[in-house]
C-alpha atoms as a printed R data frame, in Angstrom:
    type eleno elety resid chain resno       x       y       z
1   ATOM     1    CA   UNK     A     1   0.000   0.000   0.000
2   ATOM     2    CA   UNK     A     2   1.559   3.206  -0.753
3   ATOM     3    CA   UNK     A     3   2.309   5.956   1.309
4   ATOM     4    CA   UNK     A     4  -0.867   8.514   0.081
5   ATOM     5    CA   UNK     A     5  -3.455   5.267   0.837
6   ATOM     6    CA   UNK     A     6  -2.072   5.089   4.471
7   ATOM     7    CA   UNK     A     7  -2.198   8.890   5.326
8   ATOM     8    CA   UNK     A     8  -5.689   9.115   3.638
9   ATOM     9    CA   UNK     A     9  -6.720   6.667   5.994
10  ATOM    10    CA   UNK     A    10  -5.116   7.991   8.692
11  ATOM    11    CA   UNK     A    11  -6.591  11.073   7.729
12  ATOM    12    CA   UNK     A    12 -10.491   9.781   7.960
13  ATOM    13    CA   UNK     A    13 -10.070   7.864  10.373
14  ATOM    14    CA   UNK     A    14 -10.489   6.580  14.297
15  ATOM    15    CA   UNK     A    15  -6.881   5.155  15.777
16  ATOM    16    CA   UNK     A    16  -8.481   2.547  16.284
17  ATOM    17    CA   UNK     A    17 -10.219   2.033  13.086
18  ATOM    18    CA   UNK     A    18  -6.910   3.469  11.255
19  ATOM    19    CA   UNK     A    19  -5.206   0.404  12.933
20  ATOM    20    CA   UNK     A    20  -7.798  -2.302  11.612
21  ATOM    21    CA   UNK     A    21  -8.206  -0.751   8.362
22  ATOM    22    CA   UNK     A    22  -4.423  -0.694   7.892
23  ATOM    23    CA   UNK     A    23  -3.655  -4.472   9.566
24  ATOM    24    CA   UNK     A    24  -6.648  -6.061   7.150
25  ATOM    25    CA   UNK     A    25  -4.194  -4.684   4.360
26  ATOM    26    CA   UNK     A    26  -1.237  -5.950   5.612
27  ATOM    27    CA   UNK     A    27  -2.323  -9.041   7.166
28  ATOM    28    CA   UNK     A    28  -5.731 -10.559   5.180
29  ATOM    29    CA   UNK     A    29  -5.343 -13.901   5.691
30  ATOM    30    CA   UNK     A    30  -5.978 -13.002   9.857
31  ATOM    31    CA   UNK     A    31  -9.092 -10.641   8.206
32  ATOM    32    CA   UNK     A    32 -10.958 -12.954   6.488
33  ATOM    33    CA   UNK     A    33 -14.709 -12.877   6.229
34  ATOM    34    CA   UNK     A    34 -16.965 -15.373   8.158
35  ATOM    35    CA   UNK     A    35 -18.337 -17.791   5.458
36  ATOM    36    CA   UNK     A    36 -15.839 -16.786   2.665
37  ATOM    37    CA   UNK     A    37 -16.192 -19.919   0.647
38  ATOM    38    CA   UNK     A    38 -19.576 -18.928   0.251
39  ATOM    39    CA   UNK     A    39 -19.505 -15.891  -1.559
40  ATOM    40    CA   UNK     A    40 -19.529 -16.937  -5.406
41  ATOM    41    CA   UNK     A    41 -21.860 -19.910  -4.512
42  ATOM    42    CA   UNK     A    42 -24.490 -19.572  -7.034
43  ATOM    43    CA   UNK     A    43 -27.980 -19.063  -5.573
44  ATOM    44    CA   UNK     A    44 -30.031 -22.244  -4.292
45  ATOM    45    CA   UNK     A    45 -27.418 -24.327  -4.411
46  ATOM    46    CA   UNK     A    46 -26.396 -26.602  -1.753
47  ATOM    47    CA   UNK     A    47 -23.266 -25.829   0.043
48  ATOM    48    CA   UNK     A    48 -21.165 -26.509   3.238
49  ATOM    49    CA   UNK     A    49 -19.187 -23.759   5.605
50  ATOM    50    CA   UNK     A    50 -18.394 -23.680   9.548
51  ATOM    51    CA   UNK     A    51 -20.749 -22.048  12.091
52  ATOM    52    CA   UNK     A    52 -19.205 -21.824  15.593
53  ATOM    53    CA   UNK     A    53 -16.905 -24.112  14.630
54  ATOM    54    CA   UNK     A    54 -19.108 -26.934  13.358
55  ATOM    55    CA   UNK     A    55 -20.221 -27.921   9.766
56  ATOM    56    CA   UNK     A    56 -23.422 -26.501   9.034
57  ATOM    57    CA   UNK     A    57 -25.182 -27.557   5.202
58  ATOM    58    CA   UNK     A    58 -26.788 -24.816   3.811
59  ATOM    59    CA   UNK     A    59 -29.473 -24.482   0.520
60  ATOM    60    CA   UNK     A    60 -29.052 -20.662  -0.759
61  ATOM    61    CA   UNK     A    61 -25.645 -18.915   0.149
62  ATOM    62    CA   UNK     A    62 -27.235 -15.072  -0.277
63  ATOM    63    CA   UNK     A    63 -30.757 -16.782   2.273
64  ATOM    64    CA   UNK     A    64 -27.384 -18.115   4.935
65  ATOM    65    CA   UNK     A    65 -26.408 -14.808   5.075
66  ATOM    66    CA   UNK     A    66 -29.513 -12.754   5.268
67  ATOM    67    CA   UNK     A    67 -30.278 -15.395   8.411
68  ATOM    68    CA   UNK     A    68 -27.413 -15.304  10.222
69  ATOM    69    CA   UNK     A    69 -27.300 -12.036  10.256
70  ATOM    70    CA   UNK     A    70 -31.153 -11.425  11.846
71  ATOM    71    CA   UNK     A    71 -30.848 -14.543  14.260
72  ATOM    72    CA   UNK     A    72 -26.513 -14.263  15.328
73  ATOM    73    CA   UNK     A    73 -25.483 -10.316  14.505
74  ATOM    74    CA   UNK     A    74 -28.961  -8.996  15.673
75  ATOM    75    CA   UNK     A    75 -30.268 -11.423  17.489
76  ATOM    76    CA   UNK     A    76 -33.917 -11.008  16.570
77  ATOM    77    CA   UNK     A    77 -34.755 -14.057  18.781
78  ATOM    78    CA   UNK     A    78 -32.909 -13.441  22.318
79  ATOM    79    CA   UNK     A    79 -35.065 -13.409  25.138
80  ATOM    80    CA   UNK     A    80 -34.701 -13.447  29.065
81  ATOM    81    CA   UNK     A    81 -35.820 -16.285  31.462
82  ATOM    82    CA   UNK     A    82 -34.870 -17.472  34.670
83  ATOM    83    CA   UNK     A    83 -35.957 -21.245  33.511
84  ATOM    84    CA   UNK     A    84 -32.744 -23.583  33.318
85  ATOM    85    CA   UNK     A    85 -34.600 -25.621  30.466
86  ATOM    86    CA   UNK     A    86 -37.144 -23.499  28.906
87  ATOM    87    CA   UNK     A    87 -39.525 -24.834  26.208
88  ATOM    88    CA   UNK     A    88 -38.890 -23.248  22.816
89  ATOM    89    CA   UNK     A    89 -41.578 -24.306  19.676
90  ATOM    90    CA   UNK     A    90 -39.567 -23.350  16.180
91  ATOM    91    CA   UNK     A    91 -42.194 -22.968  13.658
92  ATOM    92    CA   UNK     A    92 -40.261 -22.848  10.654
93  ATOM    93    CA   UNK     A    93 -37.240 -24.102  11.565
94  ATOM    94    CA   UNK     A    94 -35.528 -23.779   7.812
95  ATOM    95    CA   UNK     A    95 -32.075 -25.287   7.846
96  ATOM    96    CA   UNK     A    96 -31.771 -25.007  11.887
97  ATOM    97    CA   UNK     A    97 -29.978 -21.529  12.444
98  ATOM    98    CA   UNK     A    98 -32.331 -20.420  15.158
99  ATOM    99    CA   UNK     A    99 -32.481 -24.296  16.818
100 ATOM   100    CA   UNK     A   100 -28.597 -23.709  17.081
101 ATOM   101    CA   UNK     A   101 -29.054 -20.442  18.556
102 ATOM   102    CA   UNK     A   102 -31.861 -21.430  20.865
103 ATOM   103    CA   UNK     A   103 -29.372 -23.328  22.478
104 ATOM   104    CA   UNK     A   104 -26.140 -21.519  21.901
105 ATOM   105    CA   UNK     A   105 -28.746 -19.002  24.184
106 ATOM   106    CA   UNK     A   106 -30.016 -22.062  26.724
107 ATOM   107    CA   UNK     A   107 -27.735 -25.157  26.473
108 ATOM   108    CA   UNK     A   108 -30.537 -27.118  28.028
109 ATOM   109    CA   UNK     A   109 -33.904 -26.168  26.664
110 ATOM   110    CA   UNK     A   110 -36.879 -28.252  24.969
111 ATOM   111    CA   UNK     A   111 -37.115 -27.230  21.485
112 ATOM   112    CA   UNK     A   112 -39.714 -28.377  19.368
113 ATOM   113    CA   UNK     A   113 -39.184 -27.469  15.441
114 ATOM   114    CA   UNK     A   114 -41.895 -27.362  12.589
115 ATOM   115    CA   UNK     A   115 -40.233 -27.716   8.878
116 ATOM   116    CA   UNK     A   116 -42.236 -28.924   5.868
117 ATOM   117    CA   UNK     A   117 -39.796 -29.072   2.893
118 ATOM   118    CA   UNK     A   118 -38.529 -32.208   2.571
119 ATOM   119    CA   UNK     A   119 -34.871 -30.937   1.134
120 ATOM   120    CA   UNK     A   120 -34.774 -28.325   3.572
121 ATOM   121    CA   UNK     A   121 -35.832 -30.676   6.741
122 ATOM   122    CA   UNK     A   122 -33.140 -33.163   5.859
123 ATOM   123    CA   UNK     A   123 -30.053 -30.322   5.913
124 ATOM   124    CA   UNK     A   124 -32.256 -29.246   9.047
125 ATOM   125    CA   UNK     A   125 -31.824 -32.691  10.556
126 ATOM   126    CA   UNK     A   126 -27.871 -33.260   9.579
127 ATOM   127    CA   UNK     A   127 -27.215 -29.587  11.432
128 ATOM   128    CA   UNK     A   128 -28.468 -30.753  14.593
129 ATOM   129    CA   UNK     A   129 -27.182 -33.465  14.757
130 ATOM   130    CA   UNK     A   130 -23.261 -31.882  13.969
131 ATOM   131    CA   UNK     A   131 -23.818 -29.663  16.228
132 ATOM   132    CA   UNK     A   132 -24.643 -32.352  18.898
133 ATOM   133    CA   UNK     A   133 -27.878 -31.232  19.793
134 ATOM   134    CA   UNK     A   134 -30.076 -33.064  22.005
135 ATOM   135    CA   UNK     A   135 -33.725 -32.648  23.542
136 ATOM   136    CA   UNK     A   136 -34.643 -31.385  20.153
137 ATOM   137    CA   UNK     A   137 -37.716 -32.554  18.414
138 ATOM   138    CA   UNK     A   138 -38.040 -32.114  14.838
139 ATOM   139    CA   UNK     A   139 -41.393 -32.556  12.605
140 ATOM   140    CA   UNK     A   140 -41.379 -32.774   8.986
141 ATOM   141    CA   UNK     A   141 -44.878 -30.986   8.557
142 ATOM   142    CA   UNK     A   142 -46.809 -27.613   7.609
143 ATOM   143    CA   UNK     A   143 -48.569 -26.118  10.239
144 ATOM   144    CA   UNK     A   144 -52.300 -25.208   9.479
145 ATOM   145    CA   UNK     A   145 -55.370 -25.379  11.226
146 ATOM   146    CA   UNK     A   146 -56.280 -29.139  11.229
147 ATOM   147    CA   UNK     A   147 -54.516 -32.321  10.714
148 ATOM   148    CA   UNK     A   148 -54.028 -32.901   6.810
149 ATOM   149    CA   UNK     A   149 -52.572 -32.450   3.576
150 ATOM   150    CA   UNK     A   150 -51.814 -29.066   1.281
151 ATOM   151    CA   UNK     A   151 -49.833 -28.020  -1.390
152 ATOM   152    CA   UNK     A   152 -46.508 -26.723  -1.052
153 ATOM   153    CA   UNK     A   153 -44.440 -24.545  -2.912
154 ATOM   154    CA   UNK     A   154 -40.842 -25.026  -2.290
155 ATOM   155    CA   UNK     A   155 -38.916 -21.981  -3.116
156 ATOM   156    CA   UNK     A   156 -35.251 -23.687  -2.457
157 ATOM   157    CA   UNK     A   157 -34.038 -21.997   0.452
158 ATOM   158    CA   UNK     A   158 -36.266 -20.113   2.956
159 ATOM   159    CA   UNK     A   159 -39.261 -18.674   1.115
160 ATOM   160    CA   UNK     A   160 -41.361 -22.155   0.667
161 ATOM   161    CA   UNK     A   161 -44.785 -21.992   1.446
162 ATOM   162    CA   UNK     A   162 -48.232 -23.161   1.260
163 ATOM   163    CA   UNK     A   163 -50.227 -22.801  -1.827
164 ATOM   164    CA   UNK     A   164 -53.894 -22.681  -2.497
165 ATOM   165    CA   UNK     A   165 -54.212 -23.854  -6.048
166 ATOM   166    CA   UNK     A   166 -51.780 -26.876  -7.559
167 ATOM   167    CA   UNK     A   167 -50.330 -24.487 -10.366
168 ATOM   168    CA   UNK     A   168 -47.731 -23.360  -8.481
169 ATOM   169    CA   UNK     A   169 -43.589 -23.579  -8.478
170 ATOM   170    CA   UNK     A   170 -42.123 -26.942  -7.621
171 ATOM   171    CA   UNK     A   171 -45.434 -28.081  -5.855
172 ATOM   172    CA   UNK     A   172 -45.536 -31.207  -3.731
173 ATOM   173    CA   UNK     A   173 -47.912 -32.818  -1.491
174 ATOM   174    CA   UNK     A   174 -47.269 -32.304   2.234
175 ATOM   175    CA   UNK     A   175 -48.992 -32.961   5.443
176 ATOM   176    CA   UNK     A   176 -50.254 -30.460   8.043
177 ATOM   177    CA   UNK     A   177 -50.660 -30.391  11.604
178 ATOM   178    CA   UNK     A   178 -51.910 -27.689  14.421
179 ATOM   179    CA   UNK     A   179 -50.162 -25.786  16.600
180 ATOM   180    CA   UNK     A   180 -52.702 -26.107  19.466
181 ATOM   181    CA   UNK     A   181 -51.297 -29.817  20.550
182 ATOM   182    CA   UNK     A   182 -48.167 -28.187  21.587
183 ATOM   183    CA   UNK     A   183 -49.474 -25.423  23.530
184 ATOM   184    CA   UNK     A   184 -51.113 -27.256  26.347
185 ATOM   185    CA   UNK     A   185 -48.322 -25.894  29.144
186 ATOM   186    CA   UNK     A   186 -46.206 -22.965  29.671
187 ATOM   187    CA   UNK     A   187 -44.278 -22.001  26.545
188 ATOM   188    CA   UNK     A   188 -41.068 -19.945  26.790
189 ATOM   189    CA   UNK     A   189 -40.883 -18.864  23.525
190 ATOM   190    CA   UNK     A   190 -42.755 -19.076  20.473
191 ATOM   191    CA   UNK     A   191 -41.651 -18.340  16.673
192 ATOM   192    CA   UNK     A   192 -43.676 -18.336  13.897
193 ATOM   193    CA   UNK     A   193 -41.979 -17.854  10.810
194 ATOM   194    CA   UNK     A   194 -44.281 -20.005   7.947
195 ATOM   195    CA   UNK     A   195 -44.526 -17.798   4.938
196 ATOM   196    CA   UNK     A   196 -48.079 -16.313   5.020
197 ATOM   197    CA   UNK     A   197 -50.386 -18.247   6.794
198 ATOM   198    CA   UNK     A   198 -49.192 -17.217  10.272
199 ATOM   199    CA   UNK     A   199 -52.767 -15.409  10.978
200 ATOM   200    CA   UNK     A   200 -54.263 -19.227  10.038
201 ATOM   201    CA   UNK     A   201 -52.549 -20.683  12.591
202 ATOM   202    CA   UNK     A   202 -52.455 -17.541  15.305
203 ATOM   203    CA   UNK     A   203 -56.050 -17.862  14.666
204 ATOM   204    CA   UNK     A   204 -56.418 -21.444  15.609
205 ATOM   205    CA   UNK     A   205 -54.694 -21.072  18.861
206 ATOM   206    CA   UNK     A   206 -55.643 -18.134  20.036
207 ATOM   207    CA   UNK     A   207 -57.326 -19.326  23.502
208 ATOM   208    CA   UNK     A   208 -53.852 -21.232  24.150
209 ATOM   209    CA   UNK     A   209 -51.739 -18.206  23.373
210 ATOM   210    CA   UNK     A   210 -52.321 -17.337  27.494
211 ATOM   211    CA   UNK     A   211 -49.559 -20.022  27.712
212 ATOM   212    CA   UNK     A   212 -46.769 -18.409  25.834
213 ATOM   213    CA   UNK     A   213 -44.354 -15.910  27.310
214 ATOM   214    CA   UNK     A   214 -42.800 -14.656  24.705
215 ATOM   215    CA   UNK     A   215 -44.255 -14.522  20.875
216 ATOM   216    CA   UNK     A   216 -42.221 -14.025  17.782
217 ATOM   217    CA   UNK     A   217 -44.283 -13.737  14.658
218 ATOM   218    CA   UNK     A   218 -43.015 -12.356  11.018
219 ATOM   219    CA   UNK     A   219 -46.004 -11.154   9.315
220 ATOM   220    CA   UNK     A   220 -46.258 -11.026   5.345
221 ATOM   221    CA   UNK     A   221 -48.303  -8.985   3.240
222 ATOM   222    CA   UNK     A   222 -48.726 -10.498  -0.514
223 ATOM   223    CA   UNK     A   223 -49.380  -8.034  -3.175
224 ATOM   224    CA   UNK     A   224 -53.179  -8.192  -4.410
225 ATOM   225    CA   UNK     A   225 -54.180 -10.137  -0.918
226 ATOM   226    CA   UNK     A   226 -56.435  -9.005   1.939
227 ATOM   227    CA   UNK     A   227 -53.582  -8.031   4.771
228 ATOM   228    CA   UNK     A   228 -54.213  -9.224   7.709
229 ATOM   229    CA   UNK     A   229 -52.352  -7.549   9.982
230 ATOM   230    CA   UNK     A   230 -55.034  -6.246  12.018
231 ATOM   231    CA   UNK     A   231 -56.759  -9.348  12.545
232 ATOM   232    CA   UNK     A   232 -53.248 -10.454  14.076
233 ATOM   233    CA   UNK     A   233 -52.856  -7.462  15.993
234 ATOM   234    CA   UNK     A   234 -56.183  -7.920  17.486
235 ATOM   235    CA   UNK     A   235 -55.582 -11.368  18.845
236 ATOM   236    CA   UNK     A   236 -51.970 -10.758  20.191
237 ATOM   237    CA   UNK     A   237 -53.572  -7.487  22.021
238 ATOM   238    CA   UNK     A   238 -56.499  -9.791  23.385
239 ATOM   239    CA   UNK     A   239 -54.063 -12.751  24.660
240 ATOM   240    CA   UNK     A   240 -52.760  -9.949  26.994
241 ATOM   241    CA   UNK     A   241 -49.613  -9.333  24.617
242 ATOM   242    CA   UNK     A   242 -47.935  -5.856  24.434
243 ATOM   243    CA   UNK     A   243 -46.884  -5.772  21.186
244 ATOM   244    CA   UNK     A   244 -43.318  -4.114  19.024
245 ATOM   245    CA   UNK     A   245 -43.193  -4.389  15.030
246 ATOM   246    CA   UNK     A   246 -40.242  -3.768  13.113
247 ATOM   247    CA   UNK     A   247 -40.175  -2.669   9.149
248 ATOM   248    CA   UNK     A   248 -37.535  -5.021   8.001
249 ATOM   249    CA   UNK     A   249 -39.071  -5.662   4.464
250 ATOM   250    CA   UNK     A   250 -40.688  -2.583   3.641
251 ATOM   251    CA   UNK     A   251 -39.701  -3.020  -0.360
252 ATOM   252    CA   UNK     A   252 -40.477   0.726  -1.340
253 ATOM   253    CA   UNK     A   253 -39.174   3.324   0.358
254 ATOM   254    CA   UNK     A   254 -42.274   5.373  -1.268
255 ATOM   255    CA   UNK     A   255 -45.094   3.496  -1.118
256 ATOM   256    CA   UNK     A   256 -47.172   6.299  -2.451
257 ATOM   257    CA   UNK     A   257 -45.515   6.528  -5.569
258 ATOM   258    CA   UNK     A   258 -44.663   3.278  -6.574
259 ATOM   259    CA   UNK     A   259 -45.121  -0.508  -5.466
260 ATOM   260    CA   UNK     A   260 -42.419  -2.697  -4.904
261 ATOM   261    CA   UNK     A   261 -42.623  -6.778  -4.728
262 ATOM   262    CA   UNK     A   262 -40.282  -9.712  -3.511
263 ATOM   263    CA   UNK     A   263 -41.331 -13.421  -4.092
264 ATOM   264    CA   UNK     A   264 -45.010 -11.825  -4.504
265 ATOM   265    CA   UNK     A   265 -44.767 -10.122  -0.969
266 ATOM   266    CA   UNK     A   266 -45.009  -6.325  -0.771
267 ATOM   267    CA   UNK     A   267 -44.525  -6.026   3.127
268 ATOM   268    CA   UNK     A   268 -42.934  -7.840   5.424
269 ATOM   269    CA   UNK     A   269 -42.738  -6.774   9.354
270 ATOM   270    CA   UNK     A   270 -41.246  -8.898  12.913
271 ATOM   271    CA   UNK     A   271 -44.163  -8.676  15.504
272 ATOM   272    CA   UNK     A   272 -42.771  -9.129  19.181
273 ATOM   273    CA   UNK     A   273 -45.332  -9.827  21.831
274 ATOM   274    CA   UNK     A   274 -44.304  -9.711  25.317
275 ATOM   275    CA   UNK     A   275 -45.608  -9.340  28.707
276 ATOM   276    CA   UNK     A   276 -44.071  -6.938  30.628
C-alpha cells in the first residue's frame, strides 16, 4: 500500500479504526470474512461452511447470510428467562440456524421445530445433529389449522410456502398439523416464521396463546391479498400481549408513488409480543 493510501486513511479515520483498516491490508489472511467460501456460490445451491466451529449444510448462500445475520449479529430471537430448560416451539425451523441459537442461548432447553420441505428438513436434521444437539424434536410438517394435507411450494431456500391452487412452483404434497397440541403448558418462547399463513394458525390457537411468554411472529403482506395484519394485531392485544413491530421488508421506500414486490410479498414486518 503506498504511502498517500495510508495517510488518507489515517486522515479519515479513528486510531483505532486506522489500525484495523491498515492491519486487514497488511495481514488478510488473519481478516478474512466469516463464510468466505460462500460468496460466489451460485444461488439455491447446496453448500457446506463452519458455524461456531461446526459444519453446518446450507441451501441458498445469499438466504445463509440474510439469516445469520437477523438470528446471530442482531439477534432477533434473544429473550430473558430465569428457567434452566425453557420450552422453545420453532415454527419454521428452515435449515436449523435459530435451533442452534436457541441453544447456543439455553444449552438445556426443549425445542420443538416445525419444517415442511422435505430438502430443507433433511439439511435441518444433519445440522443438529453436527452440532450435537439433544432434547430437540423435529417434525417434517406444515402447520395449518387441522390435521391434513396441502400443497406446497418449495422456493429452495427459505421462502417455501403453502399454496392454495396446484399451479404453483415446484409443488408437492405435504402434510399439516396444528399448533394447538403443543401449547397445552407454559411455553417460553414461540416463533412463527411459515410464509403467510401465520394469521391461520395464530387464529387457531388463540385461547392457548395465554400459555406463551414470549411470541415471535413475522407477518407477510402479498401483493393483491387481503392483509391481515389487524386481525393479528387484534388477537396478540387480546391474549394480553404488548406488542413491538419492526419494518424489516418494507420493499419501497415510497409506497405512495410506486409498489415494490419480492417473491409476490409487498410487506414484510417482525411482531414481538411480550408481557411486561
Amino acid at each position: 500500500m503506498k504511502f498517500k493510501k495510508y495517510f488518507n486513511i489515517m486522515l479519515n479515520n479513528t486510531p483505532k479504526q486506522t489500525y484495523l483498516l491498515c492491519a486487514k491490508k497488511l495481514f488478510p489472511k488473519y481478516f478474512e470474512e466469516p463464510f468466505d467460501n460462500l460468496k460466489n456460490v451460485p444461488r439455491y445451491t447446496p453448500a457446506k461452511t463452519l458455524l461456531l466451529g461446526k459444519d453446518i449444510e446450507i441451501a441458498d448462500a445469499p438466504s445463509f447470510f440474510s439469516m445469520y445475520n437477523e438470528i446471530f449479529k442482531k439477534e432477533v430471537y434473544k429473550f430473558k428467562t430465569e428457567i434452566k430448560k425453557p420450552y422453545i416451539i420453532d415454527c419454521g425451523a428452515n435449515i436449523g440456524l435459530s435451533v442452534i441459537y436457541f441453544k447456543k442461548l439455553y444449552p438445556e432447553a426443549e425445542i420443538i421445530g416445525f419444517e415442511p420441505d422435505k430438502r430443507i428438513f433433511d439439511m435441518l436434521k444433519n445440522n443438529i445433529k453436527s452440532f450435537g444437539l439433544s432434547n430437540v424434536q423435529i417434525i417434517q410438517k406444515a402447520l395449518w389449522n387441522k390435521e391434513g394435507e396441502a400443497i406446497f411450494s418449495s422456493e429452495g431456500a427459505d421462502a417455501g410456502r403453502l399454496a392454495n391452487e396446484s399451479k404453483t412452483a415446484n409443488p408437492a404434497s405435504i402434510m399439516t398439523t396444528s399448533l394447538r397440541g403443543y401449547l397445552g403448558r407454559p411455553v417460553d418462547f414461540l416463533k412463527i416464521d411459515i410464509e403467510g399463513v401465520e394469521t391461520v394458525v395464530v387464529e387457531d390457537c388463540a385461547d392457548l396463546l395465554v400459555n406463551v411468554k414470549n411470541l415471535f411472529v413475522e407477518y407477510h403482506s402479498f401483493d393483491g391479498k387481503e392483509q391481515e395484519l389487524g386481525v393479528l394485531l387484534d388477537i396478540l392485544k387480546k391474549a394480553g400481549f404488548r406488542y413491538y413491530i419492526y419494518n424489516f421488508g418494507g420493499l419501497s421506500h415510497s409506497p405512495f408513488e410506486e409498489k415494490k414486490t419480492y417473491l409476490g410479498m409487498d410487506m414484510q414486518l417482525n411482531i414481538y409480543a411480550c408481557r411486561f
